[in-house]
One Martini backbone bead per residue (centre of mass of N, CA, C, O) as a GRO file, in nm:
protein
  130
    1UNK     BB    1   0.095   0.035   0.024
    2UNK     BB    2   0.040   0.371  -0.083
    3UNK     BB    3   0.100   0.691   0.026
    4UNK     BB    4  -0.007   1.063  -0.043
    5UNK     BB    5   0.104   1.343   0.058
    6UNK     BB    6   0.051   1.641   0.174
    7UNK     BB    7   0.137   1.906   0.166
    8UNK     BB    8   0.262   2.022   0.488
    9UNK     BB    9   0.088   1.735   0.526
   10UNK     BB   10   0.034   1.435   0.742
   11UNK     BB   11  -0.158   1.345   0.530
   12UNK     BB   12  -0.311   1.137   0.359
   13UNK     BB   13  -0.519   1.125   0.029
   14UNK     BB   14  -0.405   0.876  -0.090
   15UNK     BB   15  -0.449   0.536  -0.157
   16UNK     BB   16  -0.261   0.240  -0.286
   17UNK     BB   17  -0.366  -0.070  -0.431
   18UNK     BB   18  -0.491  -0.379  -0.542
   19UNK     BB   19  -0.821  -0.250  -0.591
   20UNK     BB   20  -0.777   0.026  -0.673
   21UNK     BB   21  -0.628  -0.047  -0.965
   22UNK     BB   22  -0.817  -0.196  -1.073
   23UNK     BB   23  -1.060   0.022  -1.086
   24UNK     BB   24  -0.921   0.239  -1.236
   25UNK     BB   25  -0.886   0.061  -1.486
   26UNK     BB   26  -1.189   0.035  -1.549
   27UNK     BB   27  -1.235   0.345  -1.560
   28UNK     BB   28  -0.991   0.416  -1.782
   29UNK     BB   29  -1.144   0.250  -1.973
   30UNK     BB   30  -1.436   0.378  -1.961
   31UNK     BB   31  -1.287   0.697  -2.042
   32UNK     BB   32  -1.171   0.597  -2.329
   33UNK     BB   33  -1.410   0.504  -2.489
   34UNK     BB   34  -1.606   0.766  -2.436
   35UNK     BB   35  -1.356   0.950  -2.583
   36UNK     BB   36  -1.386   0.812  -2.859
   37UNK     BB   37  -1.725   0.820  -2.895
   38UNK     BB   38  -1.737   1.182  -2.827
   39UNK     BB   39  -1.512   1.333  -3.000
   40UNK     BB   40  -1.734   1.331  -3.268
   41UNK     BB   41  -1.996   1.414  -3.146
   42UNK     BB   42  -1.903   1.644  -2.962
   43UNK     BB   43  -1.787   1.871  -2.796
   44UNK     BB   44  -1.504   1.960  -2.643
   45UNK     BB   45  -1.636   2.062  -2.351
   46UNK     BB   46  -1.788   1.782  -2.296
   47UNK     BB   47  -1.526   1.580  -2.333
   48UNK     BB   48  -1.362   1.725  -2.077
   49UNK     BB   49  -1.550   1.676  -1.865
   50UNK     BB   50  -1.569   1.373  -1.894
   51UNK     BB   51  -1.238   1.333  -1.810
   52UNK     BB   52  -1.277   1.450  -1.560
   53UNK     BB   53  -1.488   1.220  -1.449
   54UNK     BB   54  -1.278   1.012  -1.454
   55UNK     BB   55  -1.095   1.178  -1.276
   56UNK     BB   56  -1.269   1.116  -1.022
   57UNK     BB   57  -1.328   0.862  -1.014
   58UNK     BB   58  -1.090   0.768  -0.910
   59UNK     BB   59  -1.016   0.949  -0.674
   60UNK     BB   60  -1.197   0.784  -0.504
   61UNK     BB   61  -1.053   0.516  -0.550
   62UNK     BB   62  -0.771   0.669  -0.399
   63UNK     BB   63  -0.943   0.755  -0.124
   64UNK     BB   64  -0.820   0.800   0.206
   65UNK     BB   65  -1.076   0.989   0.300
   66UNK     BB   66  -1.400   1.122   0.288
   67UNK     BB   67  -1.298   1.415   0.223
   68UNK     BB   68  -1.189   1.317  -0.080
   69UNK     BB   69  -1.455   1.183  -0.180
   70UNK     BB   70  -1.663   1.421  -0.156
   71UNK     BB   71  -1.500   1.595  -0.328
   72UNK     BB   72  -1.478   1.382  -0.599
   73UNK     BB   73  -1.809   1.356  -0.600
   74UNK     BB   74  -1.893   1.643  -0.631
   75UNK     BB   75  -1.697   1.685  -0.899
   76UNK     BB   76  -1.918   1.484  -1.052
   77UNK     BB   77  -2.188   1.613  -1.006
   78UNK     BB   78  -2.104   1.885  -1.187
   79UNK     BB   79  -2.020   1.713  -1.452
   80UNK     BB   80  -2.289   1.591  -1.499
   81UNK     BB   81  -2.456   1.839  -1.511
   82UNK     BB   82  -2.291   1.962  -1.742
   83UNK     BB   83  -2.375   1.718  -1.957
   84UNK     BB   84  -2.683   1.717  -1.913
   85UNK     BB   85  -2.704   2.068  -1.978
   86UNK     BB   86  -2.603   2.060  -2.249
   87UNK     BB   87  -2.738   2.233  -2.575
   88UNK     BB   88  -2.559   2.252  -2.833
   89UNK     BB   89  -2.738   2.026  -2.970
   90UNK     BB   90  -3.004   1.848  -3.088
   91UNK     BB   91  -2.933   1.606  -2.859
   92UNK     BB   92  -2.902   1.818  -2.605
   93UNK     BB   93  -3.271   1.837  -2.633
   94UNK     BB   94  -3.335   1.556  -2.563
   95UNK     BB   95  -3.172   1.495  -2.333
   96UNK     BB   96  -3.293   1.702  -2.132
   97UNK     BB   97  -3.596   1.614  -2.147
   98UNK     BB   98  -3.530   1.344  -2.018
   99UNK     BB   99  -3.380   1.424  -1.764
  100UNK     BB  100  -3.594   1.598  -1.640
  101UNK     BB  101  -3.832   1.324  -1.605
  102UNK     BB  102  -3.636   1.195  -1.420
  103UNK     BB  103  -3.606   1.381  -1.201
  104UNK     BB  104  -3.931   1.384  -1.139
  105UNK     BB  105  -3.912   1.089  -1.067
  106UNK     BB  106  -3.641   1.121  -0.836
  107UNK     BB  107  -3.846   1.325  -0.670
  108UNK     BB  108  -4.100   1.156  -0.577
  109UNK     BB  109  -3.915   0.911  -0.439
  110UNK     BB  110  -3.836   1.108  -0.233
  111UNK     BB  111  -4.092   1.158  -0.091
  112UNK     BB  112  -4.186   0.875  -0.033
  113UNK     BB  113  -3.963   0.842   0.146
  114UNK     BB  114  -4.005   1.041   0.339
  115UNK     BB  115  -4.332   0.958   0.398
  116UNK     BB  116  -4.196   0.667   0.503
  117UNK     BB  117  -4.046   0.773   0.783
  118UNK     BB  118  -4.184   0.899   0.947
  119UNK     BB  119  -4.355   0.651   1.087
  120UNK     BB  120  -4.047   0.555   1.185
  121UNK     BB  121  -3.981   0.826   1.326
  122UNK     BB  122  -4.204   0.825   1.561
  123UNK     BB  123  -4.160   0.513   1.670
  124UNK     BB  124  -3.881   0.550   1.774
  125UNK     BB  125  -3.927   0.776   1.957
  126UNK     BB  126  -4.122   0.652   2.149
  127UNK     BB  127  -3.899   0.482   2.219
  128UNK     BB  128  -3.659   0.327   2.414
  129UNK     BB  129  -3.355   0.291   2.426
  130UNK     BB  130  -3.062   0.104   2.590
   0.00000   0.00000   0.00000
């Protein structure tokens, strides 16, 4: 196991072993593919973003503790954003459509969520916990 530290600081940022080598080459090999096949598809700046994409998913995987994890995560959240909201092509106008009804959809699914817990956050308040 090897451990990358942070300038100036004591803490190891990134830890690389033999589990998250595979997983890198797998994120590696599937953002190469990606690259390859949107390269002549979409414009420069959608494919920039993808590749940033697939370099945050890595750092995810050799993520040493959990606030460089989140912050990789986010930092993927924000790619996605901006893939899915890309409009300059004919396909990115239909492709936000699809997505709008996505995210409608997964937020439906997250109130029905919150509305099932209500009543289970209710009954565990109500016991005594040992």
């Amino acid at each position: 196991m090897i451990n990358v530290l942070a300038p100036g600081a004591n803490v190891a940022l990134f830890r690389v072993d033999k589990l998250a080598i595979l997983f890198a080459v797998i994120f590696g090999i599937a953002g190469i593919i990606t690259f390859i096949y949107s390269h002549k598809l979409r414009s420069i700046r959608e494919t920039l973003i993808e590749i940033f994409y697939a370099v945050c998913s890595i750092g995810i995987v050799f993520a040493n503790d959990w606030i460089t994890m989140v912050i990789c995560w986010e930092m993927m959240a924000v790619c996605s954003w901006f893939i899915t909201n890309e409009v300059r092509t004919p396909q990115g106008v239909g492709r936000k459509n699809v997505y709008a009804v996505e995210r409608q959809f997964l937020q439906l699914l997250f109130y029905i969520r919150i509305i099932n817990a209500i009543p289970i956050l209710i009954i565990v308040s109500l016991f005594e916990l040992p």
